[in-house]
CHARMM-style PDB file with segment names, atoms N, HN, CA, C and O in Angstrom:
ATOM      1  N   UNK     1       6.735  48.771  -1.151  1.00  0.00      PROA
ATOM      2  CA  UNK     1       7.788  47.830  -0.829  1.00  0.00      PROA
ATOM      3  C   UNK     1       7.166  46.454  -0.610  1.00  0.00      PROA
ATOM      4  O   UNK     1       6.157  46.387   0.091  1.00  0.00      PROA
ATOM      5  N   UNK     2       7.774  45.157  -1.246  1.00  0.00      PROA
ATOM      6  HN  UNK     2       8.594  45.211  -1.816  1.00  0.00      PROA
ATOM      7  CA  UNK     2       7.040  43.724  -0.943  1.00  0.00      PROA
ATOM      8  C   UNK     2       7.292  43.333  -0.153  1.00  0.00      PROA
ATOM      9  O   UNK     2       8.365  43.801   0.228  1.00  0.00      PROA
ATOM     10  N   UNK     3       6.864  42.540   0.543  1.00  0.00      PROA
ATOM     11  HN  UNK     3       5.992  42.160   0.233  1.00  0.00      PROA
ATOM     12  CA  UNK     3       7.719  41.757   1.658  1.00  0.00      PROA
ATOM     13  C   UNK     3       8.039  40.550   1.107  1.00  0.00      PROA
ATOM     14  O   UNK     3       7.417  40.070   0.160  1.00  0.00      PROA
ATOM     15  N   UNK     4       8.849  40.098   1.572  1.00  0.00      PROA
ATOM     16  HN  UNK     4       9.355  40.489   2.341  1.00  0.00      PROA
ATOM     17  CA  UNK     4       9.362  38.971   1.400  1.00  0.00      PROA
ATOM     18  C   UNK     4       9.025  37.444   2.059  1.00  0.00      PROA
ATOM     19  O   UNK     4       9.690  37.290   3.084  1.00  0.00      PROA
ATOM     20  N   UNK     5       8.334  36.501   1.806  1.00  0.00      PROA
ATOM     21  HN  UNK     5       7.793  36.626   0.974  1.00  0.00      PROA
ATOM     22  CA  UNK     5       8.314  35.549   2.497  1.00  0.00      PROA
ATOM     23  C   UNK     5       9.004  34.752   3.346  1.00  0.00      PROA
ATOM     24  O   UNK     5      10.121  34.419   2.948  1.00  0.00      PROA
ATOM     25  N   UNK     6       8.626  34.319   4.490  1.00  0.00      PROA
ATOM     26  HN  UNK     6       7.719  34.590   4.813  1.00  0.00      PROA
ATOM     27  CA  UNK     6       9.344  33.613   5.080  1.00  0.00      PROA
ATOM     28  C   UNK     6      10.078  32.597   4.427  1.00  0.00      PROA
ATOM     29  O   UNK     6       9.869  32.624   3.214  1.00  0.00      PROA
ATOM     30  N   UNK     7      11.030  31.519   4.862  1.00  0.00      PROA
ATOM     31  HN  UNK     7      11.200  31.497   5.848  1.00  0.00      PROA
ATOM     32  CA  UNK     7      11.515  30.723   4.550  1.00  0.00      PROA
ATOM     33  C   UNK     7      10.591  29.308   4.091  1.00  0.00      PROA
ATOM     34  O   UNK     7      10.526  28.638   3.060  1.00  0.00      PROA
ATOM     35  N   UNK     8       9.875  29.241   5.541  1.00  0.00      PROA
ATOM     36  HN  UNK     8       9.928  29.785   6.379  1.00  0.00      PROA
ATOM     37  CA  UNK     8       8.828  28.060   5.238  1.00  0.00      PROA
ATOM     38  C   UNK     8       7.649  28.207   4.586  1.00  0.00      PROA
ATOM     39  O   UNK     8       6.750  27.367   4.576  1.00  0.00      PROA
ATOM     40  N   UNK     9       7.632  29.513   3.910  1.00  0.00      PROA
ATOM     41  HN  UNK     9       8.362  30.196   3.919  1.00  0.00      PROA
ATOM     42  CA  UNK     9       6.525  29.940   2.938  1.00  0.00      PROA
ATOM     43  C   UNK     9       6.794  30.166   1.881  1.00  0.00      PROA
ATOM     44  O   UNK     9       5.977  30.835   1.248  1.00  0.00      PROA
ATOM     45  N   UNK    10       7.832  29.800   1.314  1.00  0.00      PROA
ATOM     46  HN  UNK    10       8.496  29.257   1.828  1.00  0.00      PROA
ATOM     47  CA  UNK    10       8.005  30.159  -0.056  1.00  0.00      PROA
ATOM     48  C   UNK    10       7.636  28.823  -0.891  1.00  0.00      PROA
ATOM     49  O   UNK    10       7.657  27.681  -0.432  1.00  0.00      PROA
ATOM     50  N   UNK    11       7.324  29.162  -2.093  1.00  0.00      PROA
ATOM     51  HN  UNK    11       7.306  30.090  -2.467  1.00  0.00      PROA
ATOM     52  CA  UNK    11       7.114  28.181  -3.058  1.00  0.00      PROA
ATOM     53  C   UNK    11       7.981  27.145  -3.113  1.00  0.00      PROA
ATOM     54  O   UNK    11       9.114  27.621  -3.042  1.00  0.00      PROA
ATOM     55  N   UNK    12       8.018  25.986  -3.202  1.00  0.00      PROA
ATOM     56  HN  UNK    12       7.098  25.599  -3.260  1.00  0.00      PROA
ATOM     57  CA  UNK    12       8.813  24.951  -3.941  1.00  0.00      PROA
ATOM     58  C   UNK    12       8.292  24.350  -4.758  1.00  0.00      PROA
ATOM     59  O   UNK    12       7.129  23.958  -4.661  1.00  0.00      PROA
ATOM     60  N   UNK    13       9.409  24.047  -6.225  1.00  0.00      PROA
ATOM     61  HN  UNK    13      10.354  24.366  -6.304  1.00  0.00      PROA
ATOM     62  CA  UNK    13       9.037  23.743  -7.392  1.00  0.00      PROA
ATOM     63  C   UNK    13       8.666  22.247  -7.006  1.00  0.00      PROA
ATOM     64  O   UNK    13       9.143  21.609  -6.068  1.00  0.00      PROA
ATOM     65  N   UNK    14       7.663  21.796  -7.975  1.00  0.00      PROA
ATOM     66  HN  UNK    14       7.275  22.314  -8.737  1.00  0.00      PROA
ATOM     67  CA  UNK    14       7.582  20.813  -7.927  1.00  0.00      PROA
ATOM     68  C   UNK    14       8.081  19.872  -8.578  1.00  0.00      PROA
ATOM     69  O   UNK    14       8.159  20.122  -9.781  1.00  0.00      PROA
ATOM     70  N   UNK    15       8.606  18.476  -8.146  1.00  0.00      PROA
ATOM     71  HN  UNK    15       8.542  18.273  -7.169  1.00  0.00      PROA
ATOM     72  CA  UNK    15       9.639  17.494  -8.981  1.00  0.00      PROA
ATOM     73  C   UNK    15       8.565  16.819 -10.169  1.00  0.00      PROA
ATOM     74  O   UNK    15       7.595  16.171  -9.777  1.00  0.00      PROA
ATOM     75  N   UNK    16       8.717  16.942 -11.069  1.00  0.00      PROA
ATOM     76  HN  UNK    16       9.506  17.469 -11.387  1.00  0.00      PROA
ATOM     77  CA  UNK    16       8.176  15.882 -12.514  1.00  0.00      PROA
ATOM     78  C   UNK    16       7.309  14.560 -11.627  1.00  0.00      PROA
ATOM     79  O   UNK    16       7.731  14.339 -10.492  1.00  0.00      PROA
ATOM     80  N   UNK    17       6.780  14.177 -11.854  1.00  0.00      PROA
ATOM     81  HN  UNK    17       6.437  14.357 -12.776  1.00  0.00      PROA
ATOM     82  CA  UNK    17       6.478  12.594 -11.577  1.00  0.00      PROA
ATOM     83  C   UNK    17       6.895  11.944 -12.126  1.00  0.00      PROA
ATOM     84  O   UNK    17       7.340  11.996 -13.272  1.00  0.00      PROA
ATOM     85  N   UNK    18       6.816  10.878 -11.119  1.00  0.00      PROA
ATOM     86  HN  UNK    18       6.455  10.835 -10.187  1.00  0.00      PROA
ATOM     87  CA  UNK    18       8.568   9.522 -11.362  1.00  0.00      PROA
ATOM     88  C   UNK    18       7.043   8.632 -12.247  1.00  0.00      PROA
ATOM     89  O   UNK    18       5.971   8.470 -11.663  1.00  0.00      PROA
ATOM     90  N   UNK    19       7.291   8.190 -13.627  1.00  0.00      PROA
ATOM     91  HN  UNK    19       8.161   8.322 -14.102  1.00  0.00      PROA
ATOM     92  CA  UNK    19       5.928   7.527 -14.129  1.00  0.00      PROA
ATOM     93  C   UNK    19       6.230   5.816 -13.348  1.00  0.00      PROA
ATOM     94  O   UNK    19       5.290   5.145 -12.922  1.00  0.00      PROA
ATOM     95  N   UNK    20       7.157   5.516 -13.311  1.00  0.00      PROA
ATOM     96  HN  UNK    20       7.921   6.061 -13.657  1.00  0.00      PROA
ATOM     97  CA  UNK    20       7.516   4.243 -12.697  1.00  0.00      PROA
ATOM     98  C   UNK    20       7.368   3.643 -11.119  1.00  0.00      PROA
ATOM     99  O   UNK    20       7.604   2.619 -10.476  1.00  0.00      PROA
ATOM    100  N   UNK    21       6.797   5.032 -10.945  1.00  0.00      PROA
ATOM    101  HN  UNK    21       6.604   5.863 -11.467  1.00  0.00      PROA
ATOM    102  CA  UNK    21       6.749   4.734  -8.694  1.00  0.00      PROA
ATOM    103  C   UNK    21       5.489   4.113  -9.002  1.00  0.00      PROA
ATOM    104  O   UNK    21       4.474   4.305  -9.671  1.00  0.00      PROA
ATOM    105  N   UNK    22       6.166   3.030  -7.979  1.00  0.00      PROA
ATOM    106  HN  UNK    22       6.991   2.874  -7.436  1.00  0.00      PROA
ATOM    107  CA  UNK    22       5.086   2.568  -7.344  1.00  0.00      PROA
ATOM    108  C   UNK    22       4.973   2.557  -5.886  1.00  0.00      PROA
ATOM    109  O   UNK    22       5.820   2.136  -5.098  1.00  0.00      PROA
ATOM    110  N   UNK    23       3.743   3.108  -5.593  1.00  0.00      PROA
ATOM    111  HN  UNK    23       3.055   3.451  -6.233  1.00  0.00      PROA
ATOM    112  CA  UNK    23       3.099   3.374  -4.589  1.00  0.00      PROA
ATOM    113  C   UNK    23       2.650   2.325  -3.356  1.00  0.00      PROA
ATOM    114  O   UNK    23       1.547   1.778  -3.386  1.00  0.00      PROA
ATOM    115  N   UNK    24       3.690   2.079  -2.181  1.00  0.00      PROA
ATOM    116  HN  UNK    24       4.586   2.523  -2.157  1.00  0.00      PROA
ATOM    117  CA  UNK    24       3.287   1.052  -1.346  1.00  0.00      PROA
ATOM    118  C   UNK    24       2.571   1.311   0.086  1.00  0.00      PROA
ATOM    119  O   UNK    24       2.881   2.400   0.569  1.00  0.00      PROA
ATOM    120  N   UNK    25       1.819   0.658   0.740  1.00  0.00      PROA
ATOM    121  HN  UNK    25       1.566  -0.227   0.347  1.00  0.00      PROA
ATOM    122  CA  UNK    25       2.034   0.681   2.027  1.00  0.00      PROA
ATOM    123  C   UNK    25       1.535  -0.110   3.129  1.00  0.00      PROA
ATOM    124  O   UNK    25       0.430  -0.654   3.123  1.00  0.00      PROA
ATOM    125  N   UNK    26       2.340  -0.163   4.042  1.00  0.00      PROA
ATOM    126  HN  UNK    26       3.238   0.278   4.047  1.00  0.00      PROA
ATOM    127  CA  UNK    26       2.359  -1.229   4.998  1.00  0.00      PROA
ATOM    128  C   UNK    26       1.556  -1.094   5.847  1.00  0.00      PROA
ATOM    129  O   UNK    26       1.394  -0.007   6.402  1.00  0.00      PROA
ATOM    130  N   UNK    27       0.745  -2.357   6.201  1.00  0.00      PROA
ATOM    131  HN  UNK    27       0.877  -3.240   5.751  1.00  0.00      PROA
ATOM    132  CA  UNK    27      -0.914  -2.628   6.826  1.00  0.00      PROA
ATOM    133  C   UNK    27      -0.409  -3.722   8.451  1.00  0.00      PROA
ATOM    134  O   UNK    27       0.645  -4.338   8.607  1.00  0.00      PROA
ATOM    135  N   UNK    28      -1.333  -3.645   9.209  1.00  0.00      PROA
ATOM    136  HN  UNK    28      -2.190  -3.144   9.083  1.00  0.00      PROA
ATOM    137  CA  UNK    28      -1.175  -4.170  10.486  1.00  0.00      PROA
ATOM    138  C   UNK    28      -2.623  -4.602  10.623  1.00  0.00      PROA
ATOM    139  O   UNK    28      -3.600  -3.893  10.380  1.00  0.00      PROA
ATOM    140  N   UNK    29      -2.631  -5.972  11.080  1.00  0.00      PROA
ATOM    141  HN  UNK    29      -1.838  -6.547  11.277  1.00  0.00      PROA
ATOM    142  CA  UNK    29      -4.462  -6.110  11.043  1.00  0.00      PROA
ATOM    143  C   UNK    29      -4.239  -7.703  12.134  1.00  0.00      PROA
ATOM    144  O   UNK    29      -3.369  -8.574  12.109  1.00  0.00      PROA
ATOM    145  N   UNK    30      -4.985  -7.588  12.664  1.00  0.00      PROA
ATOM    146  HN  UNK    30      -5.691  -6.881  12.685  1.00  0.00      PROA
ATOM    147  CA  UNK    30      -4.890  -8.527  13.716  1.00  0.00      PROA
ATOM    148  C   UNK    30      -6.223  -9.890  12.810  1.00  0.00      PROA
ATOM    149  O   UNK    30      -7.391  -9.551  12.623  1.00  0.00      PROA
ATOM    150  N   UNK    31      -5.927 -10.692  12.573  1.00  0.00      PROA
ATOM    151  HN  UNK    31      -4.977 -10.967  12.725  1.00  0.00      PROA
ATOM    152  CA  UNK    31      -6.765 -11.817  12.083  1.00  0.00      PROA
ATOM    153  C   UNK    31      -6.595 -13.181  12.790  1.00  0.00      PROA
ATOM    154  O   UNK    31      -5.505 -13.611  13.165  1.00  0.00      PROA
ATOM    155  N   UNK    32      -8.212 -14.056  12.989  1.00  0.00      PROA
ATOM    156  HN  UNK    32      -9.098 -13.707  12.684  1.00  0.00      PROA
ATOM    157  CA  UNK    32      -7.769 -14.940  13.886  1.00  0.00      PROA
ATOM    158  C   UNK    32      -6.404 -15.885  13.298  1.00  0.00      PROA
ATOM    159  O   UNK    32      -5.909 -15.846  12.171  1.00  0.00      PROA
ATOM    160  N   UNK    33      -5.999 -16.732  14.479  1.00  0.00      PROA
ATOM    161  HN  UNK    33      -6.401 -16.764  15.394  1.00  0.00      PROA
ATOM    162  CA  UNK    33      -4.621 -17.377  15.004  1.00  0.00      PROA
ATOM    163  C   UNK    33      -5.384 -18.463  13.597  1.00  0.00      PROA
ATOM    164  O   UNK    33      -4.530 -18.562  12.716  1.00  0.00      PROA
ATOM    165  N   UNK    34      -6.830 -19.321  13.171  1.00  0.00      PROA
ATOM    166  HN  UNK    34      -7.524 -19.240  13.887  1.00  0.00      PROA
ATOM    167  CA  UNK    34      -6.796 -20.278  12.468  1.00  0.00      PROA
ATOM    168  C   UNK    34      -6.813 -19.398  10.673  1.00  0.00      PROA
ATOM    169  O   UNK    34      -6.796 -19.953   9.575  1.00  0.00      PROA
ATOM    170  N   UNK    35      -6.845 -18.114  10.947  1.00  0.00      PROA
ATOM    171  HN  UNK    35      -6.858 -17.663  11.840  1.00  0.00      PROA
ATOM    172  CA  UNK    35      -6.949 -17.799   9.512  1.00  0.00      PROA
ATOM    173  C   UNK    35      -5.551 -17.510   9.077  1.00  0.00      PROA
ATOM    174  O   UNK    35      -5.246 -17.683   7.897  1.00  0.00      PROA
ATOM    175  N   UNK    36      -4.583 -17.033  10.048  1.00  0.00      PROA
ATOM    176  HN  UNK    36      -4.831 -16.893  11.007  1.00  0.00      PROA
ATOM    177  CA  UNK    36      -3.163 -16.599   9.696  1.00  0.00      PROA
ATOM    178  C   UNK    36      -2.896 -18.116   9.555  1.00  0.00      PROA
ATOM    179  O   UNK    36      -3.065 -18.443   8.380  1.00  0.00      PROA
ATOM    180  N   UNK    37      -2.629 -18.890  10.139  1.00  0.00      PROA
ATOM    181  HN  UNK    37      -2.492 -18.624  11.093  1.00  0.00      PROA
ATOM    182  CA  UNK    37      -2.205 -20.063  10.107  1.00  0.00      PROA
ATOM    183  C   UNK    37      -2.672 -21.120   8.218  1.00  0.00      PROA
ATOM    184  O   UNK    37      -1.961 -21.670   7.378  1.00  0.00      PROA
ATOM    185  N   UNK    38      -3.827 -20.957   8.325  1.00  0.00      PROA
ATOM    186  HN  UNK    38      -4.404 -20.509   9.008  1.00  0.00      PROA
ATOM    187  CA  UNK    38      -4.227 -20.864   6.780  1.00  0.00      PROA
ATOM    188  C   UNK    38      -3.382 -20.388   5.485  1.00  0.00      PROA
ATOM    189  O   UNK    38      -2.735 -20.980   4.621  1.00  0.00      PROA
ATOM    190  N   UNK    39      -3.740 -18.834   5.801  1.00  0.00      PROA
ATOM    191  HN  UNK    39      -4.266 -18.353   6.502  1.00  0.00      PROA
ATOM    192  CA  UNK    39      -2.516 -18.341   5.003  1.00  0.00      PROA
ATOM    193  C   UNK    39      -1.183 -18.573   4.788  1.00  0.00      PROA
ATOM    194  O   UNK    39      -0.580 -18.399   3.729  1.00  0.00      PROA
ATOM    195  N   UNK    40      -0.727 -18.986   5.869  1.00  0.00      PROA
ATOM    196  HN  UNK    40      -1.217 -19.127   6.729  1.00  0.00      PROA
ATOM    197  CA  UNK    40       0.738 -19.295   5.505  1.00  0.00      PROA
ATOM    198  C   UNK    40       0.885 -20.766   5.070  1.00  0.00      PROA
ATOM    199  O   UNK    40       1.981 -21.269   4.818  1.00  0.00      PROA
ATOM    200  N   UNK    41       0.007 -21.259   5.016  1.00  0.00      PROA
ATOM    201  HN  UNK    41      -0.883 -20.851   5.221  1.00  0.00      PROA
ATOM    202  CA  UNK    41       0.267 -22.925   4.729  1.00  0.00      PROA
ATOM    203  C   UNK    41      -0.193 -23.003   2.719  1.00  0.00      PROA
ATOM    204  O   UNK    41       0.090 -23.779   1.806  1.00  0.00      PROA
ATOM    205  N   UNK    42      -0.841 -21.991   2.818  1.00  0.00      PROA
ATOM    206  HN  UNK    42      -1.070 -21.361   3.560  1.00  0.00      PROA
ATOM    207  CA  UNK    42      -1.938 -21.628   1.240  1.00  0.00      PROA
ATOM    208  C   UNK    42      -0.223 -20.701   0.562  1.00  0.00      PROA
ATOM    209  O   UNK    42       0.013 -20.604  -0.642  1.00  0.00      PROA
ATOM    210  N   UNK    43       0.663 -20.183   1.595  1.00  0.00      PROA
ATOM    211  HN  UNK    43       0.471 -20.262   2.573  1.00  0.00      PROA
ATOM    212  CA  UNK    43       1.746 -19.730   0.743  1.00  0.00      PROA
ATOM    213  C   UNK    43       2.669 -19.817   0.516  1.00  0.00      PROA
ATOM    214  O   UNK    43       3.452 -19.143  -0.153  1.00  0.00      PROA
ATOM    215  N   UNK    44       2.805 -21.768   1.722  1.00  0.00      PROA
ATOM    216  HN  UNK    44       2.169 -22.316   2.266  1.00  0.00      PROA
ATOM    217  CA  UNK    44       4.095 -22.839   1.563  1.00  0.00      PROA
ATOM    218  C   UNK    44       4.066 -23.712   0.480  1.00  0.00      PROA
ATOM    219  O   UNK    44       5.084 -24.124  -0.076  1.00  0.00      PROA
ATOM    220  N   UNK    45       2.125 -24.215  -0.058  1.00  0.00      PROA
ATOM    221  HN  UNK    45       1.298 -23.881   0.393  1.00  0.00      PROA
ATOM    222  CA  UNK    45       2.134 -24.730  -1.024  1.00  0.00      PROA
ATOM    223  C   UNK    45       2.019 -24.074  -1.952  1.00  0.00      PROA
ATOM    224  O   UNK    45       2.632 -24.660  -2.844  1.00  0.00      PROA
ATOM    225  N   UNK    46       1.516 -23.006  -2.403  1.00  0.00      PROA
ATOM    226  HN  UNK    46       1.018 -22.530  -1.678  1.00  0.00      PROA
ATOM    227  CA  UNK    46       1.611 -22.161  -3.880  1.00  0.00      PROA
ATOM    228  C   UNK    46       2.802 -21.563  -4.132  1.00  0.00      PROA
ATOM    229  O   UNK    46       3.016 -21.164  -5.276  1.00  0.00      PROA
ATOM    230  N   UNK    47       3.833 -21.388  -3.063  1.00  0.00      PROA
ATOM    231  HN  UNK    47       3.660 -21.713  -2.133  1.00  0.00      PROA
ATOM    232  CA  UNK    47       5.174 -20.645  -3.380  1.00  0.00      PROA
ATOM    233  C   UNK    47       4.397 -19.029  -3.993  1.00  0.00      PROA
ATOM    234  O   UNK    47       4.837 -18.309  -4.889  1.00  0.00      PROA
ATOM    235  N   UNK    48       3.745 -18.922  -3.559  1.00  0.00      PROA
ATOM    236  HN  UNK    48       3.387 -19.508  -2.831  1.00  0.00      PROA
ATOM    237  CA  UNK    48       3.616 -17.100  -3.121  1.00  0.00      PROA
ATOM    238  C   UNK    48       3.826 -17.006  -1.485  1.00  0.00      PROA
ATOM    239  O   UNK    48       3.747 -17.682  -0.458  1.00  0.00      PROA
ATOM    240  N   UNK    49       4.200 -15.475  -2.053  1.00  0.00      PROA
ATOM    241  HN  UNK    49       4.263 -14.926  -2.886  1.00  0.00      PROA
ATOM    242  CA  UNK    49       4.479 -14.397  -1.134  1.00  0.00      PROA
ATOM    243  C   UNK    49       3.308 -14.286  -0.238  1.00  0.00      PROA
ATOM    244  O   UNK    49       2.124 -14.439  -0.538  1.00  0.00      PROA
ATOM    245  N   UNK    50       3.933 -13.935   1.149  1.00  0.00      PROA
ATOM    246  HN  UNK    50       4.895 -13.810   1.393  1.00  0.00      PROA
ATOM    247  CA  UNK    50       2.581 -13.485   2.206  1.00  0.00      PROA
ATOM    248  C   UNK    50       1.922 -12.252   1.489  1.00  0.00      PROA
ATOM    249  O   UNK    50       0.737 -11.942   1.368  1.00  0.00      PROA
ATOM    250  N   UNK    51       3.488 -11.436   0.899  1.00  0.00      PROA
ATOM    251  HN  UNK    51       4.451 -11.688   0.998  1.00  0.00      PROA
ATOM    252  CA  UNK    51       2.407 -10.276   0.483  1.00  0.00      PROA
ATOM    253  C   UNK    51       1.299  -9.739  -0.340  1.00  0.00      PROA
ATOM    254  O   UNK    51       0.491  -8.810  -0.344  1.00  0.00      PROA
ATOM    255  N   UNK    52       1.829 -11.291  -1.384  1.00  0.00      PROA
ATOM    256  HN  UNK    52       2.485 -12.046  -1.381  1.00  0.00      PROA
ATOM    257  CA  UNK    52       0.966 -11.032  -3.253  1.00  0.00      PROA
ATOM    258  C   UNK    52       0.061 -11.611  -2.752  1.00  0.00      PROA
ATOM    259  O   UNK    52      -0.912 -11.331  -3.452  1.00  0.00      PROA
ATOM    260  N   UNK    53      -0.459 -12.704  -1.423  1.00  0.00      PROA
ATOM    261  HN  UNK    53       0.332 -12.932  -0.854  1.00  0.00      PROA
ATOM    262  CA  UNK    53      -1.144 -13.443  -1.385  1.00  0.00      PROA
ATOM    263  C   UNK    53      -2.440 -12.519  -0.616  1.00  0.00      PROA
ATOM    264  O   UNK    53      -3.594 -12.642  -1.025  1.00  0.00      PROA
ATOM    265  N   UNK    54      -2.247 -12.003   0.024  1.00  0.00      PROA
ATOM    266  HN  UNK    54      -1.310 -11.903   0.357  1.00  0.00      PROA
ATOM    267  CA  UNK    54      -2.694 -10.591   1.123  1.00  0.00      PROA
ATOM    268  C   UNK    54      -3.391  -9.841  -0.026  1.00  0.00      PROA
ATOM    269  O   UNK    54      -4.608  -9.909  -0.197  1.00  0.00      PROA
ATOM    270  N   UNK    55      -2.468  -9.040  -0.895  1.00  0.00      PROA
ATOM    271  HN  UNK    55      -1.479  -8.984  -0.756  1.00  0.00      PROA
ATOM    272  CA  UNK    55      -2.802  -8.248  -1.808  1.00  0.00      PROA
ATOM    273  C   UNK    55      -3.611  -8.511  -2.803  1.00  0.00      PROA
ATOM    274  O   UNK    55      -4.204  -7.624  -3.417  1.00  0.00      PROA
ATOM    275  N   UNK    56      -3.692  -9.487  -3.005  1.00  0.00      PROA
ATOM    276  HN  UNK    56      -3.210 -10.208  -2.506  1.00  0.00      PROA
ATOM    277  CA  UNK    56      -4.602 -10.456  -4.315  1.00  0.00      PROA
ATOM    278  C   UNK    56      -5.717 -10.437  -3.534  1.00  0.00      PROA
ATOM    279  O   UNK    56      -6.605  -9.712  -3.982  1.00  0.00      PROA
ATOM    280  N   UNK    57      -6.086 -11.285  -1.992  1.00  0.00      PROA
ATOM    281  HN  UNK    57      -5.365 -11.874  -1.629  1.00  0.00      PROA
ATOM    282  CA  UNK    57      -7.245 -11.247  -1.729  1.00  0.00      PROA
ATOM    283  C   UNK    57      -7.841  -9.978  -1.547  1.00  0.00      PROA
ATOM    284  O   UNK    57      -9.022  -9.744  -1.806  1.00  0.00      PROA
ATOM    285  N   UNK    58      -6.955  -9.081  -1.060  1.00  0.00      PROA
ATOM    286  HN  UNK    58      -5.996  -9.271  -0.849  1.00  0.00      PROA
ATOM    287  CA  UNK    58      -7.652  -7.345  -0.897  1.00  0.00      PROA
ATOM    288  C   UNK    58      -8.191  -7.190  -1.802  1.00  0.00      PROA
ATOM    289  O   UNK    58      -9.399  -6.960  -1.749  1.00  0.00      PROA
ATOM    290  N   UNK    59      -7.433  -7.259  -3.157  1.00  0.00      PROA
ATOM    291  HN  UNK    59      -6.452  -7.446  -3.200  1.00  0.00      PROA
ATOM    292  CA  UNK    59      -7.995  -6.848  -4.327  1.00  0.00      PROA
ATOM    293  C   UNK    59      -9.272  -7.484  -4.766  1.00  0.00      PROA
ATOM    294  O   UNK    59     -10.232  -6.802  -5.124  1.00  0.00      PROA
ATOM    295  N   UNK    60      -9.289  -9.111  -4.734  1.00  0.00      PROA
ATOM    296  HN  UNK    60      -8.509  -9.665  -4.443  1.00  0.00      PROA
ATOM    297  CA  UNK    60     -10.471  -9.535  -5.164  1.00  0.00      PROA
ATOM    298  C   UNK    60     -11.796  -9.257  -4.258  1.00  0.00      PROA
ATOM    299  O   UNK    60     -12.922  -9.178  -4.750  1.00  0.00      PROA
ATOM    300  N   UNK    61     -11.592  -9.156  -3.250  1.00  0.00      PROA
ATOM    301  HN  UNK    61     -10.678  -9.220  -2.850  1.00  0.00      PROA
ATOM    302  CA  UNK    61     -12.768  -9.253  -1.809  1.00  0.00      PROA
ATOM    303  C   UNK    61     -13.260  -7.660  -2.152  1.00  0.00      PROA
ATOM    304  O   UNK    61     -14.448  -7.410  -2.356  1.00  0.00      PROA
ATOM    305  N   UNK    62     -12.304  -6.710  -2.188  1.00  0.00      PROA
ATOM    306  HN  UNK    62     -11.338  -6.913  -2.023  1.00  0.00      PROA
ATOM    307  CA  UNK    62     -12.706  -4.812  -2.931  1.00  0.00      PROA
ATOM    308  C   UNK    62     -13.463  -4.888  -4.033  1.00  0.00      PROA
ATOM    309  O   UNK    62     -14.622  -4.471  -4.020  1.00  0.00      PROA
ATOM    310  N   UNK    63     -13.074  -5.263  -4.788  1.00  0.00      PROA
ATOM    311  HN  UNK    63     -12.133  -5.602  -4.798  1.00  0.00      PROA
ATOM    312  CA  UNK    63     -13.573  -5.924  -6.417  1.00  0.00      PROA
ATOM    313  C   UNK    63     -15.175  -6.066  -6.420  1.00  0.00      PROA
ATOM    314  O   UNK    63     -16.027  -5.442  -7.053  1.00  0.00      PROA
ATOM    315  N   UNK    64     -15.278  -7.102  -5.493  1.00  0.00      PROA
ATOM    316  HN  UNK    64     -14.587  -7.609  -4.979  1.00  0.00      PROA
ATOM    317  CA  UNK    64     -16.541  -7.567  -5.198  1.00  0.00      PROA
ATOM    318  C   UNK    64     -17.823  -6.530  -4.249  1.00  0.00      PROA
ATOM    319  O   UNK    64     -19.037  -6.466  -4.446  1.00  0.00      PROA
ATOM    320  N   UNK    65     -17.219  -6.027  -3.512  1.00  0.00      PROA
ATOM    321  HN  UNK    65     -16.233  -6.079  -3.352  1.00  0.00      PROA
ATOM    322  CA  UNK    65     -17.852  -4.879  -2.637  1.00  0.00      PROA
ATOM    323  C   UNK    65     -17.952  -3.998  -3.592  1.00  0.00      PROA
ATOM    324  O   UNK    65     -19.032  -3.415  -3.508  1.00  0.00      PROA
ATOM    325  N   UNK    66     -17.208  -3.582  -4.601  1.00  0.00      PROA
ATOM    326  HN  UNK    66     -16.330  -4.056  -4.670  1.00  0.00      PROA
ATOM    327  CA  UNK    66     -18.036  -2.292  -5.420  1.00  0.00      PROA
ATOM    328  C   UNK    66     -19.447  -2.694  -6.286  1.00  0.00      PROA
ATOM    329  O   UNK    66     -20.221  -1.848  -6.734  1.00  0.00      PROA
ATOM    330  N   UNK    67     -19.610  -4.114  -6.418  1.00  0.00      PROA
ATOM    331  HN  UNK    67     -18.982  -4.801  -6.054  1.00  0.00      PROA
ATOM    332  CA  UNK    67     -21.246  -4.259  -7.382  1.00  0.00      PROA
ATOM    333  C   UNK    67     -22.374  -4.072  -6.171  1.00  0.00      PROA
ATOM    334  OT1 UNK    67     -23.576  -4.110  -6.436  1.00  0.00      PROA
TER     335      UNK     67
END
């Protein structure tokens, strides 16, 4: 005779992958009062986003740490 699995043990199918997600997530980082202040003045005159502006430097400053 099998037993039967619990409820919270049974398999669930898995959904397809969405090819279009994109993958976000939200960061908290305390930086000095003259560097935030920087940033936002670097994203009154370029008309970027706090966030592309954040994300661009992550990316380039990472970039550089992998050579």
């Amino acid at each position: 005779m099998k037993r039967e699995r619990r409820k919270s043990q049974r398999a669930v199918p898995a959904e397809p992958a969405a090819p279009d997600l994109k993958l976000v997530a939200q960061l908290a980082a305390r930086v000095p009062g003259e560097l935030a202040l920087r940033l936002r003045r670097f994203c009154q005159e370029t008309g970027q986003s706090f966030n592309q502006a954040v994300a661009d430097a992550l990316e380039q400053y990472l970039g550089q740490k992998k050579r």
